[in-house]
ZADO-1210 file (C-alpha; in nm, 4 decimals, padded with zeros to 6 digits):
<atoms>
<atom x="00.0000" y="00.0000" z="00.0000" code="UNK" pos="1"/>
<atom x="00.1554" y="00.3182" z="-00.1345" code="UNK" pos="2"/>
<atom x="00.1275" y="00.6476" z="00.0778" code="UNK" pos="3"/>
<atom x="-00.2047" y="00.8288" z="00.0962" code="UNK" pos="4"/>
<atom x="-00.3524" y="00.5387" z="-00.0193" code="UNK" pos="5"/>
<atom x="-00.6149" y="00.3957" z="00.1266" code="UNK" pos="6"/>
<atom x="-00.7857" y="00.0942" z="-00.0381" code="UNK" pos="7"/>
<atom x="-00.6351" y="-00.2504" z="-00.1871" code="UNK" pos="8"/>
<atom x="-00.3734" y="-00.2699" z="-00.4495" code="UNK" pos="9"/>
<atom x="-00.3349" y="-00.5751" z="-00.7009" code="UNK" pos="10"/>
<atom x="-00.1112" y="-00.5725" z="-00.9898" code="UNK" pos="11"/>
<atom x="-00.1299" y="-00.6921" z="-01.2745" code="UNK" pos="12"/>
<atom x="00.1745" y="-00.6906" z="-01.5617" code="UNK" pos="13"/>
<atom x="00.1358" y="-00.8289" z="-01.9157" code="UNK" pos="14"/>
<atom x="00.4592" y="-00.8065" z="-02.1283" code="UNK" pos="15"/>
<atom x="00.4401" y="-00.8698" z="-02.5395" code="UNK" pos="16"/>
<atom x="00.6925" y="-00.7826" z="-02.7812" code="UNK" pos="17"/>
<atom x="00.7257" y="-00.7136" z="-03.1432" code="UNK" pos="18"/>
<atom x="01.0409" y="-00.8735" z="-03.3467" code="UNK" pos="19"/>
<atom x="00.8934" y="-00.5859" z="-03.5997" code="UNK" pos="20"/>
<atom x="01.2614" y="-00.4156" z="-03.6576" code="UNK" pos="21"/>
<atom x="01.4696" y="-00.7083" z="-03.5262" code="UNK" pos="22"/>
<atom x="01.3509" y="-00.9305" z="-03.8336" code="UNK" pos="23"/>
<atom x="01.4672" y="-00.6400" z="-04.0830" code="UNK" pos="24"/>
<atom x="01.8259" y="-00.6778" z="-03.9792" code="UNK" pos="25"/>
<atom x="01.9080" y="-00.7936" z="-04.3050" code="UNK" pos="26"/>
<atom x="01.7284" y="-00.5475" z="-04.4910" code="UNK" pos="27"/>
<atom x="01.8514" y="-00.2674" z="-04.3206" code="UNK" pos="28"/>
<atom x="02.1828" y="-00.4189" z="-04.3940" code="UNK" pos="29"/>
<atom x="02.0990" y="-00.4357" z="-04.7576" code="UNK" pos="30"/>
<atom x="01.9824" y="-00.1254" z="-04.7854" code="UNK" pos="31"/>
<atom x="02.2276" y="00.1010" z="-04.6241" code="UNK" pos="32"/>
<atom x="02.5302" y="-00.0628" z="-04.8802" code="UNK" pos="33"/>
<atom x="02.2480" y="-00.0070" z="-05.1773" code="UNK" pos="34"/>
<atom x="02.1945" y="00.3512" z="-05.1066" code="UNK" pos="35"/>
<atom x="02.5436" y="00.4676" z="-04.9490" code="UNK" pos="36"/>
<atom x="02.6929" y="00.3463" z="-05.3016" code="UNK" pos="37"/>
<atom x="02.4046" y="00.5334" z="-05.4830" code="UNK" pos="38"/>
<atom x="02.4626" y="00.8117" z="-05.3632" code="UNK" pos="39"/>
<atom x="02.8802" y="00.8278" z="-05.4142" code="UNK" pos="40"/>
<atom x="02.7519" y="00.7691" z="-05.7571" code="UNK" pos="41"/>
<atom x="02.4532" y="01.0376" z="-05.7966" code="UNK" pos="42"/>
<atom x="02.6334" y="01.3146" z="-05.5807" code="UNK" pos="43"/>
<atom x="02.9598" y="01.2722" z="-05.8417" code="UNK" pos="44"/>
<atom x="02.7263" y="01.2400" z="-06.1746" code="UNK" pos="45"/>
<atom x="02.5551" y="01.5140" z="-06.0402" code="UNK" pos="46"/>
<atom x="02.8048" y="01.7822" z="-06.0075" code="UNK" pos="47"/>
<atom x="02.9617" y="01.5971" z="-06.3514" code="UNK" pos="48"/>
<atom x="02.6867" y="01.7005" z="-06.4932" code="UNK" pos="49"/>
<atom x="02.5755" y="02.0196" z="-06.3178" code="UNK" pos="50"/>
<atom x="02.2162" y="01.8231" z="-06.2318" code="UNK" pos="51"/>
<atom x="02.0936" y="02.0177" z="-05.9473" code="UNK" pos="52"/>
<atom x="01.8031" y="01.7491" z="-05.8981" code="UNK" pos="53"/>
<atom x="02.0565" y="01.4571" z="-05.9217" code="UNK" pos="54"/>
<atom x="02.2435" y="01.6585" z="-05.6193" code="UNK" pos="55"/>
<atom x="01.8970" y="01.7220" z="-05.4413" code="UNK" pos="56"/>
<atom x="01.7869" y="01.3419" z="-05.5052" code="UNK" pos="57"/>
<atom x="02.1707" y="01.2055" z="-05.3769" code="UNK" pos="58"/>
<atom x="02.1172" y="01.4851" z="-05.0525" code="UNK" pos="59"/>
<atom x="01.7785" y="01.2657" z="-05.0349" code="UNK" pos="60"/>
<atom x="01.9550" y="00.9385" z="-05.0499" code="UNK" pos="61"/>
<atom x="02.2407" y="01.0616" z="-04.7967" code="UNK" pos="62"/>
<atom x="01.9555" y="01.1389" z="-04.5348" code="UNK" pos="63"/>
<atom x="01.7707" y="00.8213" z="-04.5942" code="UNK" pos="64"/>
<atom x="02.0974" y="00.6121" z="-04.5494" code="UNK" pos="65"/>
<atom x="02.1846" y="00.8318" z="-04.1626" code="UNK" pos="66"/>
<atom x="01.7734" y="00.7047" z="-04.0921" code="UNK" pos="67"/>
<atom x="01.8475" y="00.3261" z="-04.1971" code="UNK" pos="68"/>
<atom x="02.1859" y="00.3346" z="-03.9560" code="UNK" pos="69"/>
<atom x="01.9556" y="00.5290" z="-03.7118" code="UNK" pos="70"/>
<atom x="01.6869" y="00.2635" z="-03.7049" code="UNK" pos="71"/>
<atom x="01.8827" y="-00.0021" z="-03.6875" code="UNK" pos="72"/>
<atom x="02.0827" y="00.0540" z="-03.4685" code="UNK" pos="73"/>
<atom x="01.7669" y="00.1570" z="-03.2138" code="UNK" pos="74"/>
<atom x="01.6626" y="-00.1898" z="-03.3181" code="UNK" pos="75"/>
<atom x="01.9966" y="-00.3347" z="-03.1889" code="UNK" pos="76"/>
<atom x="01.9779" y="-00.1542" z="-02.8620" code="UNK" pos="77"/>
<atom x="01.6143" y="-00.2259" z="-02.8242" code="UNK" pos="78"/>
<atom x="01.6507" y="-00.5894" z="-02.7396" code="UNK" pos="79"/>
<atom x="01.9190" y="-00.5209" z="-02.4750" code="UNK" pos="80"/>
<atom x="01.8013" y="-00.6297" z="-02.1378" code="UNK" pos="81"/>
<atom x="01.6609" y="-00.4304" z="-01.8924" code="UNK" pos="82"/>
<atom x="01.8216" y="-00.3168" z="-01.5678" code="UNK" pos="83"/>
<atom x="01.8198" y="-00.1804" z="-01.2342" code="UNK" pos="84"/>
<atom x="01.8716" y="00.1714" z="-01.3825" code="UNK" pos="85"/>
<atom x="01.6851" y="00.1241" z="-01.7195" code="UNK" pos="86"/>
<atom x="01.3804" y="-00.1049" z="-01.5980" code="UNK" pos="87"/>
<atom x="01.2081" y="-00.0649" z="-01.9806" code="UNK" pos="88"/>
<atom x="01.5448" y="-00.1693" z="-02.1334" code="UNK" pos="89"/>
<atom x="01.6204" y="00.0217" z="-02.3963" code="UNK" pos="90"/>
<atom x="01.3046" y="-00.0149" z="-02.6216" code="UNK" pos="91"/>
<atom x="01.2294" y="00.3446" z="-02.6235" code="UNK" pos="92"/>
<atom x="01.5844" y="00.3971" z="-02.8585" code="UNK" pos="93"/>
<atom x="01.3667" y="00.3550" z="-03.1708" code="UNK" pos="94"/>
<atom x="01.1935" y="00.6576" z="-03.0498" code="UNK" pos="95"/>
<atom x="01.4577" y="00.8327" z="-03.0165" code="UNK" pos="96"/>
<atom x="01.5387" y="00.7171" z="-03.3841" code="UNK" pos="97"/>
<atom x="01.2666" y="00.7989" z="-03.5234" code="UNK" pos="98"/>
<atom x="01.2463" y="01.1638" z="-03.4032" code="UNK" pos="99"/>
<atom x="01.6050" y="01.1831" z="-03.5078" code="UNK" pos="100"/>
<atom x="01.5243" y="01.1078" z="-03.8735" code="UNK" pos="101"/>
<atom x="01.2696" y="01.3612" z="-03.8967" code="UNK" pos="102"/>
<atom x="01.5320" y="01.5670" z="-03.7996" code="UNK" pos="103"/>
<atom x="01.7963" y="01.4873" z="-04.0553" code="UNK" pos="104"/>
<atom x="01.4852" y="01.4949" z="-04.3584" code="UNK" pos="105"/>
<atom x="01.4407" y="01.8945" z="-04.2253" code="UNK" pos="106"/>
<atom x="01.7934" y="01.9431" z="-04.1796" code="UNK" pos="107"/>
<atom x="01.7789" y="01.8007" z="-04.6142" code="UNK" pos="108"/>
<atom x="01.5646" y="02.0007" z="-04.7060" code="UNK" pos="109"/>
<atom x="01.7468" y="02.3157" z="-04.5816" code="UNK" pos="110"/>
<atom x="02.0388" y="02.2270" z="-04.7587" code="UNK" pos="111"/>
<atom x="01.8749" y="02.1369" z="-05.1328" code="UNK" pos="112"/>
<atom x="01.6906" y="02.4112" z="-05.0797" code="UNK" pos="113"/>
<atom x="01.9152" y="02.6929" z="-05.0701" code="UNK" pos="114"/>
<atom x="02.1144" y="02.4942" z="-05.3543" code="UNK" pos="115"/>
<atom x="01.8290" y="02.5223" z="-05.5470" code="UNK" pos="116"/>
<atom x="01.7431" y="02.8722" z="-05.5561" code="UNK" pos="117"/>
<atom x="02.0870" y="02.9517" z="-05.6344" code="UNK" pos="118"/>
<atom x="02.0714" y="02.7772" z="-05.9294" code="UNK" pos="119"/>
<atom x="01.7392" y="02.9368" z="-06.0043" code="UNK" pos="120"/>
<atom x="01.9017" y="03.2771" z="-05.9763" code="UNK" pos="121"/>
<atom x="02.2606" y="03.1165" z="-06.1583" code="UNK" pos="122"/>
<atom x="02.1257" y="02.8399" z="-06.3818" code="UNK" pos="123"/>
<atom x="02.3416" y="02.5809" z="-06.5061" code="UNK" pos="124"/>
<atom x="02.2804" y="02.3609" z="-06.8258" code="UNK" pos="125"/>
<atom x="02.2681" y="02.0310" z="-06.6894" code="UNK" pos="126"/>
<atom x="02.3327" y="01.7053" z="-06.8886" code="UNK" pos="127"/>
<atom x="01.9781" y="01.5149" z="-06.9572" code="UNK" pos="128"/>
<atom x="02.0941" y="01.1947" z="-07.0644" code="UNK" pos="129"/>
<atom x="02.3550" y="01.1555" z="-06.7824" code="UNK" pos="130"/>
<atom x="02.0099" y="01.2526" z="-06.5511" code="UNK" pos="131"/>
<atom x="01.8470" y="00.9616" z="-06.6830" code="UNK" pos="132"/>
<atom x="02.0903" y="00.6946" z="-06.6446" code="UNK" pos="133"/>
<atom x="02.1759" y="00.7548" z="-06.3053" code="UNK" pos="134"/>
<atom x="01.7916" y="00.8118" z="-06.1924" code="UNK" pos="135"/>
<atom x="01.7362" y="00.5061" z="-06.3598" code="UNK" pos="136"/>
<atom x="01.9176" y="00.3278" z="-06.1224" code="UNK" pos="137"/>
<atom x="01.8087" y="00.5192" z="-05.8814" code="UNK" pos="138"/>
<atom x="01.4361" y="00.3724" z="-05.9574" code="UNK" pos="139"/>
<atom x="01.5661" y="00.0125" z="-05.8876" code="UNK" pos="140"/>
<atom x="01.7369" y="00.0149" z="-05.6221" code="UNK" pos="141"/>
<atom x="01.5216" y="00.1973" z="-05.4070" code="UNK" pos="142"/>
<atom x="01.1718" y="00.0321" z="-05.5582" code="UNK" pos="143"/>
<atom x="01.4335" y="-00.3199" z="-05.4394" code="UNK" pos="144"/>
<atom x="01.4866" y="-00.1684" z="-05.0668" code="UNK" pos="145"/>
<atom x="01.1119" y="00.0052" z="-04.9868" code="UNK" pos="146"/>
<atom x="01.0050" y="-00.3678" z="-05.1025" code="UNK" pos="147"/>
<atom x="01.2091" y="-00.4934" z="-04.8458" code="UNK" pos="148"/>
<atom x="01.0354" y="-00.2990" z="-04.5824" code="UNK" pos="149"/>
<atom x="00.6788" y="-00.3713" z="-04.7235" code="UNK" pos="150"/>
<atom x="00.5800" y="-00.6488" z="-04.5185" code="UNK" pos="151"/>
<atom x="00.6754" y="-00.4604" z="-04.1606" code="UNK" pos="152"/>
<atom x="00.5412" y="-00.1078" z="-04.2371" code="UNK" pos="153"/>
<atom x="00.1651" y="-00.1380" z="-04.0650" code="UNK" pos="154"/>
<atom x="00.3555" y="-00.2615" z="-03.7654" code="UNK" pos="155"/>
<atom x="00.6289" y="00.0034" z="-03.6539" code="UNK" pos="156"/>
<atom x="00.7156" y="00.3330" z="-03.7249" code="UNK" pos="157"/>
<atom x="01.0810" y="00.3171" z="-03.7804" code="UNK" pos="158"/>
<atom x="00.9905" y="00.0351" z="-04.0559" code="UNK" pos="159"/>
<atom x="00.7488" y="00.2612" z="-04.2109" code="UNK" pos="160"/>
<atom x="00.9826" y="00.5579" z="-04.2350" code="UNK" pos="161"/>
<atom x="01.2201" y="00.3331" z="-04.4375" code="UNK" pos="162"/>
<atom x="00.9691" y="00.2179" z="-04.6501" code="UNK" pos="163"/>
<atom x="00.8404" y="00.5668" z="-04.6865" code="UNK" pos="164"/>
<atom x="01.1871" y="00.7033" z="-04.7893" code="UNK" pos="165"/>
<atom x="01.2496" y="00.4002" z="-05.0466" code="UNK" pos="166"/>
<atom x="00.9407" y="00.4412" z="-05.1958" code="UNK" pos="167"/>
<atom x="00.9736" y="00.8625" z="-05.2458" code="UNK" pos="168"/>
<atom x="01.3140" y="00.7966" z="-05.3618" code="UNK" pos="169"/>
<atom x="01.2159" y="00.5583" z="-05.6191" code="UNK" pos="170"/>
<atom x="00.8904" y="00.8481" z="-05.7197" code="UNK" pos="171"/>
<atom x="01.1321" y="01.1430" z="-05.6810" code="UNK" pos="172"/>
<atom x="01.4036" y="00.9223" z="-05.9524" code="UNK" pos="173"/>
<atom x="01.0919" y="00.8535" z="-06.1472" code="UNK" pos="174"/>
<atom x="01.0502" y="01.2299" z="-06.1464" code="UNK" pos="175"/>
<atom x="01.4065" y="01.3232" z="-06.2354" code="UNK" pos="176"/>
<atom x="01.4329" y="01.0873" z="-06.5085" code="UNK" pos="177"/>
<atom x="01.1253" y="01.3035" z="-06.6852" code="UNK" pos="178"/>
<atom x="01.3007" y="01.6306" z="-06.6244" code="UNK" pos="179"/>
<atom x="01.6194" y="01.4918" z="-06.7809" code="UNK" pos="180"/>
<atom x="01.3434" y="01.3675" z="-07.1032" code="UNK" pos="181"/>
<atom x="01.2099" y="01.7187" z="-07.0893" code="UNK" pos="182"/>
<atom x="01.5628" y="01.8801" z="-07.0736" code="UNK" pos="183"/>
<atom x="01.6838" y="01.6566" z="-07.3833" code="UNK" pos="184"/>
<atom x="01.4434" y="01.7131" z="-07.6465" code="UNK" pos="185"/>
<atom x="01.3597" y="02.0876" z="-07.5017" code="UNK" pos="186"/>
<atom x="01.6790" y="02.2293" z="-07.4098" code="UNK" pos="187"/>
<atom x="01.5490" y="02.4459" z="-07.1381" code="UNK" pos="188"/>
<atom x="01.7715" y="02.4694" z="-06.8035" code="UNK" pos="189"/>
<atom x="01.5190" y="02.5814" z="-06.5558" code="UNK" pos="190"/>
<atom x="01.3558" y="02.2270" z="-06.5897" code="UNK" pos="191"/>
<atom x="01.6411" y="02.0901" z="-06.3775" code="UNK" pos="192"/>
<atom x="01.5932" y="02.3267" z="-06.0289" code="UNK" pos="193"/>
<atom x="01.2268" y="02.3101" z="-06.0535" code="UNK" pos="194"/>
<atom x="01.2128" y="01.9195" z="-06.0317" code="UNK" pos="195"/>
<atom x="01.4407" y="01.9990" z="-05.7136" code="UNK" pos="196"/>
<atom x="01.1817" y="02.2008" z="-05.5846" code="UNK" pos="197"/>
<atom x="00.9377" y="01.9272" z="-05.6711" code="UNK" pos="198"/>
<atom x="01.1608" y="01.7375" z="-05.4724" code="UNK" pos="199"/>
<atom x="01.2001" y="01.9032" z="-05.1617" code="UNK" pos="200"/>
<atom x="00.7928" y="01.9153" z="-05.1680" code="UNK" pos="201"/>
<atom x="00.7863" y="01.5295" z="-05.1263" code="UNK" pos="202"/>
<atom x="01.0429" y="01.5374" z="-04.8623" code="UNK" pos="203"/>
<atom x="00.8604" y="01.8060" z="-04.6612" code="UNK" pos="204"/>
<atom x="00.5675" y="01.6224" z="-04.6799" code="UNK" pos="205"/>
<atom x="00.6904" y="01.2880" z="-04.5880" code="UNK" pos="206"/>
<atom x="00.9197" y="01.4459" z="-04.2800" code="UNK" pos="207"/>
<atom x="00.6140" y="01.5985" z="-04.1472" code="UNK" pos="208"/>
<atom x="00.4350" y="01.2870" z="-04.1090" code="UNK" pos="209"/>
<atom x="00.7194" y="01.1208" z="-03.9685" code="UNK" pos="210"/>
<atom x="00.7550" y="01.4311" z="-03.7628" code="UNK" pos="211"/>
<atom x="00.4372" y="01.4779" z="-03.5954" code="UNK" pos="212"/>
<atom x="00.4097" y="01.1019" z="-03.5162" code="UNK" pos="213"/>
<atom x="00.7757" y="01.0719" z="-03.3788" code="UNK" pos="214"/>
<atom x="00.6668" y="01.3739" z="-03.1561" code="UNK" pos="215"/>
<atom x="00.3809" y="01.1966" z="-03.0334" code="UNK" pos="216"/>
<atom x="00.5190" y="00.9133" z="-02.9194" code="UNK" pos="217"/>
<atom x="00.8374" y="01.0939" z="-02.7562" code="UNK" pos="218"/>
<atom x="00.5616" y="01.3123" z="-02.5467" code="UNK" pos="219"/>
<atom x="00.3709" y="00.9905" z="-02.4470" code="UNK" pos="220"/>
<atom x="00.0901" y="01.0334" z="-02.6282" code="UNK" pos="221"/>
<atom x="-00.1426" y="00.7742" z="-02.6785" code="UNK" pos="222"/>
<atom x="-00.0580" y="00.5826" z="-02.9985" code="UNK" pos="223"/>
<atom x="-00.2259" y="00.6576" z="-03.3635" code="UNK" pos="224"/>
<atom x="-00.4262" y="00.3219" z="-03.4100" code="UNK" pos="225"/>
<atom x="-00.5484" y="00.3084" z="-03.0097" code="UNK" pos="226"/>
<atom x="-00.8846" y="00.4597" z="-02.9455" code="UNK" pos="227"/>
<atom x="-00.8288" y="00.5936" z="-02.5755" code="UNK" pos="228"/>
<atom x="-01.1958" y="00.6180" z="-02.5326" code="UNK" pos="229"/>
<atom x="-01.2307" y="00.2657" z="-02.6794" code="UNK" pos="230"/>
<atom x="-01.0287" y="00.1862" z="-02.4050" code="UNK" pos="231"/>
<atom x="-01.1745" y="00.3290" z="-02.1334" code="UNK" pos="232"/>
<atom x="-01.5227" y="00.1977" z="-02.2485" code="UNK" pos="233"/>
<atom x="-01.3678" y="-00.1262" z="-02.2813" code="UNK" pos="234"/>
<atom x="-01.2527" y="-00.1632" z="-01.9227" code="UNK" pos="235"/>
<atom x="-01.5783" y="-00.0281" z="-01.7778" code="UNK" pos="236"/>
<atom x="-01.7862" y="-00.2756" z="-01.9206" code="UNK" pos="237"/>
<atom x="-01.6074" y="-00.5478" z="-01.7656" code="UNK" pos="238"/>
<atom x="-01.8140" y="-00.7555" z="-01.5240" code="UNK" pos="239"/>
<atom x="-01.7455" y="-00.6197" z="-01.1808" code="UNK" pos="240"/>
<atom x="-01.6417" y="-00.2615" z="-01.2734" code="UNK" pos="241"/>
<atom x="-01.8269" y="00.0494" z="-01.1740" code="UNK" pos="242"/>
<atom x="-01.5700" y="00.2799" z="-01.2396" code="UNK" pos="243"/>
<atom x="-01.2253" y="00.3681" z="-01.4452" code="UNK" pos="244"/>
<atom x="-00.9783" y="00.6354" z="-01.3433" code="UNK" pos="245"/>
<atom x="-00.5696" y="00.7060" z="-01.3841" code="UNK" pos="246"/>
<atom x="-00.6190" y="00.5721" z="-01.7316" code="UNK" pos="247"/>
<atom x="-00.2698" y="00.5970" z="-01.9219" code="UNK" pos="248"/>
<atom x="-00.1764" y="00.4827" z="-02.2138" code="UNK" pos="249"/>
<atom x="00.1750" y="00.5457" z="-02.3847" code="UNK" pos="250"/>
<atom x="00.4077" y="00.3780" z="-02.6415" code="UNK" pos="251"/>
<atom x="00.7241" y="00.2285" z="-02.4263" code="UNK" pos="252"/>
<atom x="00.8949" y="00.1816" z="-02.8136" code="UNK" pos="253"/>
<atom x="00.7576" y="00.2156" z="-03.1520" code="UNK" pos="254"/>
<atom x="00.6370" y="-00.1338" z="-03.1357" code="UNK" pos="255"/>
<atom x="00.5153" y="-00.2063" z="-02.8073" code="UNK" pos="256"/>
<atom x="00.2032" y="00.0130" z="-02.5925" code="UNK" pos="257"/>
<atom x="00.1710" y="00.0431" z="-02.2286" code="UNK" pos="258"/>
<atom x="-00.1152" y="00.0686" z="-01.9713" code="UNK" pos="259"/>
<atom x="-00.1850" y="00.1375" z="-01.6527" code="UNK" pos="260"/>
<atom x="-00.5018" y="00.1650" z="-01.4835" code="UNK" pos="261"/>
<atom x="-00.7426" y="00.1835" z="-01.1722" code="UNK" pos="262"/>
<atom x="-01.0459" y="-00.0298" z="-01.1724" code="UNK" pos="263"/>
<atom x="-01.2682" y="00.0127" z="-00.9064" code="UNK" pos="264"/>
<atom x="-01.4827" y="-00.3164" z="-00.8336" code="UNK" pos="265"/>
<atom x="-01.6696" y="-00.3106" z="-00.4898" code="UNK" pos="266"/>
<atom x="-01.6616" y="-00.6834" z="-00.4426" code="UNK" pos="267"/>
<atom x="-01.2998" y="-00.6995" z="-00.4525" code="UNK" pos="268"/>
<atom x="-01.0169" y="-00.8494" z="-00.5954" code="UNK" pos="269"/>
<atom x="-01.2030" y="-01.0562" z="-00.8799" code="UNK" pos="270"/>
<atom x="-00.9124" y="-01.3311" z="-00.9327" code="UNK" pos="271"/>
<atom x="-00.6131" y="-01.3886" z="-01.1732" code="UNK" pos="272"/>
<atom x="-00.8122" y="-01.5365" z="-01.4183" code="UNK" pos="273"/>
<atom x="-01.0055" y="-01.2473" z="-01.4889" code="UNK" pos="274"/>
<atom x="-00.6614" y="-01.0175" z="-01.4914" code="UNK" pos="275"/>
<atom x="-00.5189" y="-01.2610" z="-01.6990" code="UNK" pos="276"/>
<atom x="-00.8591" y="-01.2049" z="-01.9152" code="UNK" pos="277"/>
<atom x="-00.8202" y="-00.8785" z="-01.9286" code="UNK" pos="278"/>
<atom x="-00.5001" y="-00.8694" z="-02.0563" code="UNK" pos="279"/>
<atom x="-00.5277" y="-01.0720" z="-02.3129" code="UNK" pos="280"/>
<atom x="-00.8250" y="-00.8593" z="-02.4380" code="UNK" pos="281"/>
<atom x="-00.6214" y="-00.5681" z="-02.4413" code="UNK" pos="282"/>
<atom x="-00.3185" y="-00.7152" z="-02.6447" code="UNK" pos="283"/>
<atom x="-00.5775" y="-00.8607" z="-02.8974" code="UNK" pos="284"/>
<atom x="-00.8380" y="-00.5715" z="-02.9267" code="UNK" pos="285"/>
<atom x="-00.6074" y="-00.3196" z="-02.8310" code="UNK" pos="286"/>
<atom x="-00.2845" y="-00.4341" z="-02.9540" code="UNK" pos="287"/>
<atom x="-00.1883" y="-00.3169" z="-02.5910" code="UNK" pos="288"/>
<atom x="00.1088" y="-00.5701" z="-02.4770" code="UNK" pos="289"/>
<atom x="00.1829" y="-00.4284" z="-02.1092" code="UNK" pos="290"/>
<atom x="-00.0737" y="-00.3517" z="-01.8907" code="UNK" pos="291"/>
<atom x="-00.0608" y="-00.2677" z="-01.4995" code="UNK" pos="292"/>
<atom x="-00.4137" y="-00.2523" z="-01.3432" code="UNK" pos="293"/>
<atom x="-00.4581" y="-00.1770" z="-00.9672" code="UNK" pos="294"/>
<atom x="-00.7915" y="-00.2535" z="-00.8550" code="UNK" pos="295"/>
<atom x="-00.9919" y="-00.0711" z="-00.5803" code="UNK" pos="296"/>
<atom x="-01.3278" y="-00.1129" z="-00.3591" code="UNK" pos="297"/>
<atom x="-01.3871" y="00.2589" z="-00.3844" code="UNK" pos="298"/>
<atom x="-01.4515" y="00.2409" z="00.0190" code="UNK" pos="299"/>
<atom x="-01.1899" y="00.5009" z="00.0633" code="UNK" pos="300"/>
<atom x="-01.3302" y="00.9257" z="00.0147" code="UNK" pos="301"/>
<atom x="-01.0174" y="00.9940" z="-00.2460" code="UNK" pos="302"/>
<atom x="-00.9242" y="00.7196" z="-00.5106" code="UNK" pos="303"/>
<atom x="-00.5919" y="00.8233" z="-00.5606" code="UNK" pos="304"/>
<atom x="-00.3933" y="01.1564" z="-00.4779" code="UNK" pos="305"/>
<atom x="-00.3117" y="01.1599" z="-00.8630" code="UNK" pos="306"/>
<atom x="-00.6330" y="01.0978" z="-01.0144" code="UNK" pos="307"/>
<atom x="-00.7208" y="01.3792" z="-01.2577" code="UNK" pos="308"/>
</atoms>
C-alpha cells in the first residue's frame, strides 16, 4: 500500500513484444550498402553534370541512409536487457530514432533548398541523358529496398519511415528521369531546379508525417491506431467494474504500448483469471502488450492523490 492510499492494491503486468525491426536486420543491412553506393555515384554524376536534382535526389539518399543506420541501430539496442537503472530496457531507442530522422529529412531540405534557388538565380545547363541513367538506377534500387520494408510497415514506425523514404526515392528518380526527357528534347535549363523544388515538396511532406508522429510518441501520447476512449469503455464494461480512473496509455517503443489503470470493483479483488482475461483482451483488441491494473473497492473518500 503506497502512501495516501487507502484501499487494496493488485497488480497486474502483461509483457508482449514485437520482433517488428529485429527481423529487418538484413534489410537494413541491404539497404544502407544499396543507397550509401548510390549516392557516391549520384552526388559525383551530379556535379559531372551540373544536375541540381541529381544533387537534391543524392542529398535525399544521404539522409535516408543516416535514418536506416539510425533505425537499426535503435533496433539493436532495443533488445538489450533491462536493468536496475533502465527497468524498460532500452526499447524506447527507436523513439529516439525515429524523431532523429525527422530531424535529418528537415535538416535536407534546408540544404537542397538553398542549392536550389541559387541555381534558379545562376542556372546551369545540366546534362539530360547523364540525368536519366543515373535516376534510372536510382528507380531500382530503391523500388528493391522500400520492397524490403513492405511487409513490416503497418507494424512500426521506424519500418514505415524506411519504406516511406524508399518508396519517395524511387517516385522522386521517377521524377528526375522526366526532367532529364524534358531537358533533352527541349533544351530548357530551368527544368532541372524546378524538379528539385518538386523534390524538396515530397520530402517536406513525408518528414512531417514522420515528424508529428515521432513527436507523439516521444511526449507519451497515446498511440495513432489506439482509441483511448475505446479503451476506457472497454474496461468499464467489464463484469465487476463500476468505475475507471488514472487511465494511461503510452508507447514504451515504436512497437510495443503500455497501460496502466485503476479499476474500481466493490466486491474486490475478482481473481487472476479475470486479470489474466483482461489482458489478453487488451493485447488482442487493443494491440496493448503491457498492462498494470490496480484494482480498488472505492470504500476510501479519495481514489488516488493523482487521479485527474
Amino acid at each position: 500500500m503506497g502512501a495516501g492510499h487507502h484501499h487494496t492494491h493488485d497488480g497486474l503486468h502483461s509483457h508482449g513484444h514485437s520482433p517488428a525491426l529485429a527481423g529487418h536486420g538484413r534489410a537494413f543491412a541491404v539497404g544502407v550498402v544499396l543507397n550509401t553506393g548510390f549516392v557516391v555515384v549520384e552526388a559525383v554524376y551530379g556535379f559531372l553534370s551540373g544536375s541540381m536534382a541529381l544533387v537534391a535526389d543524392a542529398g535525399h539518399n544521404l539522409s535516408d541512409v543516416l535514418a536506416l543506420l539510425l533505425a537499426w541501430g535503435a533496433s539493436i539496442a532495443a533488445r538489450r536487457p533491462a536493468n536496475t537503472r533502465y527497468t524498460y530496457g532500452y526499447k524506447s531507442s527507436t523513439i529516439l530514432a525515429a524523431l532523429a530522422n525527422a530531424g535529418l529529412l528537415a535538416v535536407a531540405i534546408g540544404a537542397i533548398l538553398f542549392e536550389t534557388l541559387r541555381r534558379l538565380i545562376d542556372p546551369v545547363e545540366p546534362h539530360g541523358m547523364t540525368m536519366v541513367v543515373v535516376a534510372g538506377i536510382g528507380i531500382v534500387i530503391n523500388t528493391a529496398t522500400a520492397l524490403m520494408f513492405l511487409r513490416g510497415r503497418k507494424h512500426d514506425i521506424n519500418i514505415r519511415g524506411a519504406f516511406l523514404h524508399m518508396a519517395a526515392d524511387a517516385l522522386v528518380s521517377v521524377g528526375v528521369v522526366i526532367a532529364g526527357l524534358a531537358i533533352l528534347y527541349t533544351g530548357a535549363s530551368w527544368i532541372d531546379p524546378v524538379t528539385s523544388l518538386v523534390i524538396v515538396a515530397v520530402i517536406a511532406w513525408s518528414t512531417w508525417g514522420l515528424a508529428k508522429d515521432s513527436m507523439r510518441m516521444a511526449l507519451s501520447g497515446v498511440p495513432g491506431g489506439i482509441d483511448e476512449s475505446g479503451v476506457r469503455a472497454w474496461l468499464s464494461a467489464l463484469h465487476g467494474v463500476v468505475a475507471v480512473h488514472d487511465l494511461h496509455i503510452w508507447p514504451m517503443s515504436t512497437t510495443e504500448t503500455a497501460l496502466t489503470a485503476h479499476l474500481v470493483i466493490p466486491a474486490g479483488h475478482p481473481g487472476d483469471a479475470f486479470l489474466q482475461e483482461l489482458a489478453d483482451g487488451l493485447e488482442q483488441r487493443f494491440g496493448i502488450g503491457h498492462a498494470t491494473v490496480q484494482v480498488e473497492t472505492g470504500e476510501a473518500e479519495e481514489c488516488c492523490i493523482d487521479c485527474g
